[in-house]
C-alpha atoms as an extended CHARMM CRD file, in Angstrom:
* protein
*
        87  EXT
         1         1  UNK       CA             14.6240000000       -0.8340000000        1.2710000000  PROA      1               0.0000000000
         2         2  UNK       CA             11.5290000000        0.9070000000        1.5250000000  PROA      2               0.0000000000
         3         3  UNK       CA              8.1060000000       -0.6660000000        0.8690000000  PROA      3               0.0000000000
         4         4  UNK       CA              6.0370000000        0.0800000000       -2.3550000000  PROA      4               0.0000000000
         5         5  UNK       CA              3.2120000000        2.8560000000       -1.1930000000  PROA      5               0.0000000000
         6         6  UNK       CA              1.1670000000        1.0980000000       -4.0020000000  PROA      6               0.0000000000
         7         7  UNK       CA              2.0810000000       -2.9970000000       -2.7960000000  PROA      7               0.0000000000
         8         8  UNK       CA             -0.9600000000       -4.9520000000       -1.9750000000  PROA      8               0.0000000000
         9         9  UNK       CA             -1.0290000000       -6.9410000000        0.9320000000  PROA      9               0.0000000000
        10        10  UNK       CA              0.4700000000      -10.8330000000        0.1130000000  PROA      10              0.0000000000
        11        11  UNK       CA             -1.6860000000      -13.3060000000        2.1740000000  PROA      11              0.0000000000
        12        12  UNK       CA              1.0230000000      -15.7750000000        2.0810000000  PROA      12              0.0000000000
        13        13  UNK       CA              4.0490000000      -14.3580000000        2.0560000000  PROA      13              0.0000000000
        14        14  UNK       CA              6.5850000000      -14.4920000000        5.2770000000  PROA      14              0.0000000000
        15        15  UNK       CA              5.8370000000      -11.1760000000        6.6080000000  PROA      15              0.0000000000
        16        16  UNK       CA              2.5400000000      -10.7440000000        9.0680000000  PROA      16              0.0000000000
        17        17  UNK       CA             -0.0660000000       -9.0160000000        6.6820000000  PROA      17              0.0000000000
        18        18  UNK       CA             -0.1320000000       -6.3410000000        9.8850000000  PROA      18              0.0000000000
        19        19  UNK       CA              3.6190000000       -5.4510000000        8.9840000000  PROA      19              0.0000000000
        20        20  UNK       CA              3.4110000000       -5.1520000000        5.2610000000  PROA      20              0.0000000000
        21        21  UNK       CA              0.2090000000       -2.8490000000        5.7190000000  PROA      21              0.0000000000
        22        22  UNK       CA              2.7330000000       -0.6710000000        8.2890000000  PROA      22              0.0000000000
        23        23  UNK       CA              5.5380000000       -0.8730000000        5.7990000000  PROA      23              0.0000000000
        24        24  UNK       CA              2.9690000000        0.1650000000        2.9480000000  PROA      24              0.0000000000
        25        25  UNK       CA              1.5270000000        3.3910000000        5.3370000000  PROA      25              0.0000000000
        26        26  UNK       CA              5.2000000000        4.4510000000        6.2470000000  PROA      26              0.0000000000
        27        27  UNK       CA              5.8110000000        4.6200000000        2.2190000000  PROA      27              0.0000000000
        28        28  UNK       CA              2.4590000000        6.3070000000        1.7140000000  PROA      28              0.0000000000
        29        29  UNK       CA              3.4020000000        8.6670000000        4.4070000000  PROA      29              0.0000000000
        30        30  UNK       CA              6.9910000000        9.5190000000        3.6400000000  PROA      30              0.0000000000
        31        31  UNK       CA              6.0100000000        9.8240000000       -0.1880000000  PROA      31              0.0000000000
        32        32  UNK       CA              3.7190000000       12.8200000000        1.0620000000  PROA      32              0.0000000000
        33        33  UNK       CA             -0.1280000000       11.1240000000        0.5470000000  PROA      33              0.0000000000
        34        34  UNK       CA             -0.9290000000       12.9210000000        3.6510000000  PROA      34              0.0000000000
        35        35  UNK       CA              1.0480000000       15.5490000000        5.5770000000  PROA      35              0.0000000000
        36        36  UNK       CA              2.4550000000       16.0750000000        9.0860000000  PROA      36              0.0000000000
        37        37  UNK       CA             -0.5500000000       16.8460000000       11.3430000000  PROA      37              0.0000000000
        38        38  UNK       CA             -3.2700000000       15.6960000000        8.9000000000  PROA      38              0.0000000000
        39        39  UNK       CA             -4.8490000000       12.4720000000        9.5320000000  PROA      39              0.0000000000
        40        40  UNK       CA             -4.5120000000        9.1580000000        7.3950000000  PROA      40              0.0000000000
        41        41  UNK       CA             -7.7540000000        6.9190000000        6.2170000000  PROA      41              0.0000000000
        42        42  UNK       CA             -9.7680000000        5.4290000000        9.1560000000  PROA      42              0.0000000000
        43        43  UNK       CA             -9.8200000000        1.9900000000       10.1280000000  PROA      43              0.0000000000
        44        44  UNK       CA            -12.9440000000        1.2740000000        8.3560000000  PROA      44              0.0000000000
        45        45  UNK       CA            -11.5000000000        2.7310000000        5.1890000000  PROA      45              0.0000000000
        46        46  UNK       CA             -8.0130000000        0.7100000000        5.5440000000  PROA      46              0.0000000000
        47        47  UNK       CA            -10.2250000000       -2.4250000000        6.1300000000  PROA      47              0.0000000000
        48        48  UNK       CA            -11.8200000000       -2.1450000000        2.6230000000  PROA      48              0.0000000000
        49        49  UNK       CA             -9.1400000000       -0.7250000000        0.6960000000  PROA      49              0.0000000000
        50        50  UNK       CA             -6.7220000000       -3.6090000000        1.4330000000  PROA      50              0.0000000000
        51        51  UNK       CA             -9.1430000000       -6.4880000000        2.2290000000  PROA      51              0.0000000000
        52        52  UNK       CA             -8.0070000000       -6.7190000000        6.3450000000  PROA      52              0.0000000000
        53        53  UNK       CA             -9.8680000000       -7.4280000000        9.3860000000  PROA      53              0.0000000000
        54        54  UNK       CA            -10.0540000000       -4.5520000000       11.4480000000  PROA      54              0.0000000000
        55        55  UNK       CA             -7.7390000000       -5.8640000000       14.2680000000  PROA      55              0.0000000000
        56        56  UNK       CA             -5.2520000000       -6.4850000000       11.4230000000  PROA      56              0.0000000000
        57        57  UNK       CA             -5.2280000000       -2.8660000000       10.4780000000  PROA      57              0.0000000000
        58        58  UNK       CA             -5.5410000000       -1.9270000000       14.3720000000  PROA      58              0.0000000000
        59        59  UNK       CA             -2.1180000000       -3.8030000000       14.7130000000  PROA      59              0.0000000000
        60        60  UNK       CA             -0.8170000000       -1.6970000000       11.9790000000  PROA      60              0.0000000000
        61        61  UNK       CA             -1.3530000000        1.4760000000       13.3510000000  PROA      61              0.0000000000
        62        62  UNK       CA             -0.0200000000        0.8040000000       16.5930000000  PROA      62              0.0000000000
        63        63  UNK       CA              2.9100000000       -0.6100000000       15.5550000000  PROA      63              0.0000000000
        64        64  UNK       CA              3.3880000000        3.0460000000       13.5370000000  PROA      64              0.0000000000
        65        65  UNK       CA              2.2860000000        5.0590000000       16.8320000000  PROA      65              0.0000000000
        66        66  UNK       CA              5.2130000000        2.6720000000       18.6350000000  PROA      66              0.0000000000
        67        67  UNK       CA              7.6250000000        4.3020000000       16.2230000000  PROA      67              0.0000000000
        68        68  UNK       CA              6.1560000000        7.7820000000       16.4170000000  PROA      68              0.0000000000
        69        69  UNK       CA              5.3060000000        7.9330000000       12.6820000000  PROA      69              0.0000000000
        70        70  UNK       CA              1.4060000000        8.5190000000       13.7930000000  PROA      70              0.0000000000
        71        71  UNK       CA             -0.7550000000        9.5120000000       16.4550000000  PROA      71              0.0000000000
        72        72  UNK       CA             -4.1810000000        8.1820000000       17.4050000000  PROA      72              0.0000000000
        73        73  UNK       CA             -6.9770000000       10.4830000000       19.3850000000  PROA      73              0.0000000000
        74        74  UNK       CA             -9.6570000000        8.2300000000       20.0500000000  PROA      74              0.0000000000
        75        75  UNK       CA            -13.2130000000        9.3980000000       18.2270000000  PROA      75              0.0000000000
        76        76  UNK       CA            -10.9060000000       11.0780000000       16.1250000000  PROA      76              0.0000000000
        77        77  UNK       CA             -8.8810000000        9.1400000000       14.0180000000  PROA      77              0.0000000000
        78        78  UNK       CA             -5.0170000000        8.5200000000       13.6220000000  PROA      78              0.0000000000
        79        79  UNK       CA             -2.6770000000       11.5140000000       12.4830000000  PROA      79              0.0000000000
        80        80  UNK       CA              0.4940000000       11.4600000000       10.9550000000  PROA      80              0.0000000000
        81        81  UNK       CA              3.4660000000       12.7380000000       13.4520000000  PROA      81              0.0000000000
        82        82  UNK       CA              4.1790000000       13.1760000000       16.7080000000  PROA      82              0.0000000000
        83        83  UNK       CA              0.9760000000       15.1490000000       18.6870000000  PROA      83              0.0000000000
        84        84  UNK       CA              1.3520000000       18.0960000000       19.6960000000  PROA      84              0.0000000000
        85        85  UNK       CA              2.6540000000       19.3070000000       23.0150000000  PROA      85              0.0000000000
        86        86  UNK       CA              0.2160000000       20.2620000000       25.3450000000  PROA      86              0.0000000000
        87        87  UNK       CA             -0.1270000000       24.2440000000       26.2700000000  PROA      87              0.0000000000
């Protein structure tokens, strides 16, 4: 069962608050908030808009780039997809 794209993260549930948050970006991104290529919010942004520390939302994300749903170029942010191949 897929996760809500619109859950907030529960503090004291069973599940790490890093895993909901990557459960809650897979629904974002599979419901089509932001498209193949195109990059999701930044850290910063992720931190305020669901109350995280940083390495919380760090976590996250690489836990998504582990199972190719994003990308991360570093000074550039995090991208939905695999990255391109390099010509």
């Amino acid at each position: 069962m897929a996760a809500d794209p619109n859950a907030e993260i529960d503090h004291e549930g069973p599940v790490t608050p890093y895993r909901q948050l990557a459960e809650i970006l897979r629904a974002r991104i599979a419901r089509g908030d932001w498209a193949e290529g195109r990059p999701i919010p930044s850290e910063t942004r992720l931190v305020q808009e669901y109350g995280l520390a940083r390495s919380t939302v760090r976590r996250a994300i690489a836990l998504l780039a582990e199972d190719g749903a994003v990308w991360t170029v570093q000074g550039r942010g995090t991208y939905v997809g695999q990255p391109p191949a390099d010509t």
